[in-house]
C-alpha positions in Angstrom: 0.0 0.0 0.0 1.4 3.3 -0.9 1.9 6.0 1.8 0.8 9.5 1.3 2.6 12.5 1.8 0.2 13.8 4.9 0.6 10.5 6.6 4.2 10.2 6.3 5.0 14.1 7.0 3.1 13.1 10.6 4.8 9.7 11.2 8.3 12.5 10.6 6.8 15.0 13.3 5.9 12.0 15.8 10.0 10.2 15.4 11.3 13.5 15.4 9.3 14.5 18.7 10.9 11.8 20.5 13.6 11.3 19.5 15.8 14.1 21.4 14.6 12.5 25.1 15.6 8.6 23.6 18.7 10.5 22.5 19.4 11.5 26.1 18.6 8.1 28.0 20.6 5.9 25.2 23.4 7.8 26.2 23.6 8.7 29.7 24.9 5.7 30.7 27.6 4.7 27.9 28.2 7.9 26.9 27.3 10.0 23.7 29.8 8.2 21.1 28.5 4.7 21.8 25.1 6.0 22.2 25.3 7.6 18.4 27.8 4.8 17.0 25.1 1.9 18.1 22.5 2.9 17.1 23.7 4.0 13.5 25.2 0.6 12.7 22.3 -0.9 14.2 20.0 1.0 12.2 22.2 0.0 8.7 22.3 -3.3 8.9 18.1 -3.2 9.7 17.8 -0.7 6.9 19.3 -3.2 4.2 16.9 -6.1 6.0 14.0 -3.9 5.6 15.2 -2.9 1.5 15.7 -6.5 0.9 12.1 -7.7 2.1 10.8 -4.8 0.7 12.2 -5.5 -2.8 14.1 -2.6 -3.2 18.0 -3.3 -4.1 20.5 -1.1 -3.8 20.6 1.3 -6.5 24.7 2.3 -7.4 24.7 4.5 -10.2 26.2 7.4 -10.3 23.5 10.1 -8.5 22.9 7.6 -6.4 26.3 7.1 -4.3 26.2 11.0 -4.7 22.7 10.9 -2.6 23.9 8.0 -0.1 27.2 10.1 0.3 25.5 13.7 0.9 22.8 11.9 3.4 25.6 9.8 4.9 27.4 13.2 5.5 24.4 15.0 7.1 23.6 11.6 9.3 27.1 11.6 10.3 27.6 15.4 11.4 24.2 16.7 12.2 23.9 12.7 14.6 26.9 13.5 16.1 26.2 17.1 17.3 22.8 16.6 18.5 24.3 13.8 20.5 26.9 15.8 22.1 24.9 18.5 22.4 22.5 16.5 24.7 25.2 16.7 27.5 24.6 20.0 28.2 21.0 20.9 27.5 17.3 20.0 28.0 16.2 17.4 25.5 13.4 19.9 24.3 15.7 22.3 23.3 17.1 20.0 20.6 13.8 20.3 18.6 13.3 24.0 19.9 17.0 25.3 18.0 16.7 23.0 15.0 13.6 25.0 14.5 15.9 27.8 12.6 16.5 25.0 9.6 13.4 26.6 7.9 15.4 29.8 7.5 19.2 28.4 6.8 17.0 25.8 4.6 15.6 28.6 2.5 18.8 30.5 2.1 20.7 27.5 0.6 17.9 26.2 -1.3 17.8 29.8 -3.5 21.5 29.4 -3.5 21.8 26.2 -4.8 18.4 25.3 -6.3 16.9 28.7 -7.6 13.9 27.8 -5.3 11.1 30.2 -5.1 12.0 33.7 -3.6 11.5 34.7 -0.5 8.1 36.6 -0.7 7.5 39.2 2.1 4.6 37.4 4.1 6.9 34.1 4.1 10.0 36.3 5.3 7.4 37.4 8.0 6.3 34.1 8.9 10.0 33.1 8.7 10.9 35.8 10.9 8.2 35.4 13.6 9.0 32.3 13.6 12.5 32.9 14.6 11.4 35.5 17.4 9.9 32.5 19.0 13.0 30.4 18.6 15.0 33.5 20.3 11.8 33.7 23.3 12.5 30.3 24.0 16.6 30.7 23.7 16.0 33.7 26.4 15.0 30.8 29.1 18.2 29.2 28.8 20.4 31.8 29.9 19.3 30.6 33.3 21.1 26.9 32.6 24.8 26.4 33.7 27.5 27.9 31.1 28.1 25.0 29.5 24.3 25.2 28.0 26.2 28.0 25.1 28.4 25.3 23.9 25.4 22.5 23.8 23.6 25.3 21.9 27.1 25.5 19.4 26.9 22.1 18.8 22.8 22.3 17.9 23.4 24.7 15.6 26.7 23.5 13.7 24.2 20.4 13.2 20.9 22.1 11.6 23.6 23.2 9.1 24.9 20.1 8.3 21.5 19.0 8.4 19.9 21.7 6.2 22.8 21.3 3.6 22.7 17.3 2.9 18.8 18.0 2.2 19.4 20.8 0.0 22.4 19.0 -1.3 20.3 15.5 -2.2 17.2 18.0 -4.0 20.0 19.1 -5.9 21.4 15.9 -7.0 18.0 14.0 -7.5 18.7 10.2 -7.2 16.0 9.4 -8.3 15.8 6.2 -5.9 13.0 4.9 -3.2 13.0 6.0 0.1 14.3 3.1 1.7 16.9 2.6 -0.4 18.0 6.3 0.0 18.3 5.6 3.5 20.1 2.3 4.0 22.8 4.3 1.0 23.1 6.8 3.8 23.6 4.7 6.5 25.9 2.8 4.9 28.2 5.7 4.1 27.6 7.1 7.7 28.6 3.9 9.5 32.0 3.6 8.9 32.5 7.2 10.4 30.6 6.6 13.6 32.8 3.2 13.6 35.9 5.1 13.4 34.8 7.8 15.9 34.0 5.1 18.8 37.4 3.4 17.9 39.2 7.4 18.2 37.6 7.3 21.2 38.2 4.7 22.9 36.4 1.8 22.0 34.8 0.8 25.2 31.9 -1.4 25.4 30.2 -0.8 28.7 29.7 -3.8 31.1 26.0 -3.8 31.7 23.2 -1.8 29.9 19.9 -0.6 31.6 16.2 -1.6 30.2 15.7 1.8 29.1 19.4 2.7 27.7 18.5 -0.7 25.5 15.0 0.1 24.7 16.3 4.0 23.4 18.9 2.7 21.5 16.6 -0.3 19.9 13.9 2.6 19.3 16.5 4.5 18.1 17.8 2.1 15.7 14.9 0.6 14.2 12.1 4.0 14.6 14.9 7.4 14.5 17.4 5.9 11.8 15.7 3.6 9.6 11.4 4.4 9.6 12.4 7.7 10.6 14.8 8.6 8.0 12.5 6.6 5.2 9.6 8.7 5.7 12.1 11.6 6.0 13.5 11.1 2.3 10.1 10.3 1.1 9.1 13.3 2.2 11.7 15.3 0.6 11.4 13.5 -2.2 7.9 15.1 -2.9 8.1 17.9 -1.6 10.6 21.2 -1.8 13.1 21.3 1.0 12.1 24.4 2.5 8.7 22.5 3.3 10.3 19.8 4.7 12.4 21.8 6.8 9.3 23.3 8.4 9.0 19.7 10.2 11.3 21.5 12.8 8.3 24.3 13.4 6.1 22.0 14.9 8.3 19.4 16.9 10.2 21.3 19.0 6.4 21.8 20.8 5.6 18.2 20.9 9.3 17.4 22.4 9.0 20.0 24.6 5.8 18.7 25.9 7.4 15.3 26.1 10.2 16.8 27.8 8.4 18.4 30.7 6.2 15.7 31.2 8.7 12.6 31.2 11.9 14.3 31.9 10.8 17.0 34.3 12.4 19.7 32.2 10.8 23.2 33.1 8.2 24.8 30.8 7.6 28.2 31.5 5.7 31.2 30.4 8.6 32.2 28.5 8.5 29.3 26.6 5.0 29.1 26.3 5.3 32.7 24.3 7.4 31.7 22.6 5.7 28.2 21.5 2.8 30.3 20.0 5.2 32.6 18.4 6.1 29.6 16.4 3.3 28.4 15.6 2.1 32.1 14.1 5.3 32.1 12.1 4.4 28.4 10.7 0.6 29.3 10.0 1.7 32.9 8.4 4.6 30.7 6.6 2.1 27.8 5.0 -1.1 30.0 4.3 1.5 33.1 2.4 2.4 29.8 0.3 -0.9 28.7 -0.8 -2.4 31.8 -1.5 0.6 32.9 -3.9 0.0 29.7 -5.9 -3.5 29.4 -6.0 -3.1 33.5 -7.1 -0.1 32.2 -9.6 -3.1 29.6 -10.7 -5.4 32.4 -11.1 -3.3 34.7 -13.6 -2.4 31.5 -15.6 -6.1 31.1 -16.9 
């Protein structure tokens, strides 16, 4: 049965809400390398199980090894900074500072793919968006000093991030979701291979239920279903509405994150929650009124 682009844009917004807390309890134990390293080689090998009864081989032309080595880089270093990251700030927060990929999204996809400009009413909603990312930010000035470096890291991967989308639009493999993904992984894990080996190589003695249950949910859910739906997505749709994924699940983890995780949820961040979802609405409605008005003129 085929999946539609509305089903799998919310299966995206429900991984993606989760994922940043199962990010923080697969990794508080072993620490962040193994955490990240695990859960990507898990997730390869199940990604190639899944192509294979799926009956969807790996594709190796060209524009394909392009794709797997564009998503394998933006697994790779996007994974890695969201996992160090997690040291040293609230899981919600994750979701909440990724919300800027819209914008940095935008600006490399009319760089790089002579995407639609940047009308004035989608700026705005961009913008307000943005002042809702900075409310939020405001609260976090109140965490210990190492929360500025865990915000770095955040926001050295939404770049990575925003640039292996934009890059793969640009290439246009042309392949099926699934396959996109285990091509990614497969590039990816090597690197997280050699960075557990850099540092250290330790596997811990004993694992908890729930550092196991993370990385499993991890593995099978946040890299391989997760991903899948991810490139699907993308693969209909242009990035910069992708990107705008990262809009509405920093409220859902920061829900998550207050009820489960006892992370604080202010007024502050309340504000600033609505601000975000006015710059979304502002953002999506701009969009469909300037093509159904493009429609218009065309008859």
């Amino acid at each position: 049965m085929k999946m539609g682009v509305p089903s799998a844009y919310l299966g995206v917004i429900l991984i993606w809400s989760t994922t940043p807390l199962a990010i923080l309890w697969s990794s508080q134990e072993v620490g962040f390398v193994f955490g990240v390293s695990s859960r990507m080689l898990i997730g390869a090998v199940l990604a190639l199980i899944i192509a294979a009864l799926m009956g969807a081989g790996m594709v190796w032309h060209r524009r394909a090894m392009l794709a797997y080595m564009a998503a394998g880089f933006g697994i790779f270093g996007s994974m890695m900074g969201v996992y160090w990251s997690a040291q040293y700030i609230p899981t919600g927060w994750i979701s909440v500072i990724f919300g800027i990929s819209p914008i940095v999204t935008a600006l490399m996809a009319r760089l790089w793919l002579d995407a639609e400009p940047l009308t004035r009413p989608r700026l705005f909603g961009m913008l307000t968006g943005l002042s809702g990312l900075l409310v939020i930010f405001g609260s976090s000035l109140s965490l210990h000093d190492q929360a500025a470096l865990g915000v770095l890291g955040i926001l050295v991967a939404v770049s990575i991030h925003c640039a292996s989308a934009v890059w793969i639009k640009r290439i246009r493999p042309e392949v099926p979701a699934i396959v996109q993904t285990s091509g990614g992984l497969l590039f990816a894990a090597p690197l997280f291979l050699a960075a557990w080996l850099v540092s250290g190589a330790m596997l811990p003695d004993q694992l908890s239920t729930r550092t196991i249950g993370a990385i499993a949910y991890l593995a099978l859910l946040g890299s391989v279903l997760g991903f899948a739906l991810y490139y699907y997505v993308l693969s209909k749709v242009d990035a910069t509405r992708v990107a705008l994924l990262t809009l509405i699940t920093p409220l859902c983890a920061l829900a998550l994150g207050h009820v489960l995780n006892h992370e604080p949820l202010s007024l502050q961040i309340i504000a600033g929650s609505l601000l975000i979802l006015t710059g979304l609405a502002t953002f999506e409605l701009s969009g469909k009124t300037e093509r159904i008005r493009a429609r218009f003129l065309r008859y």
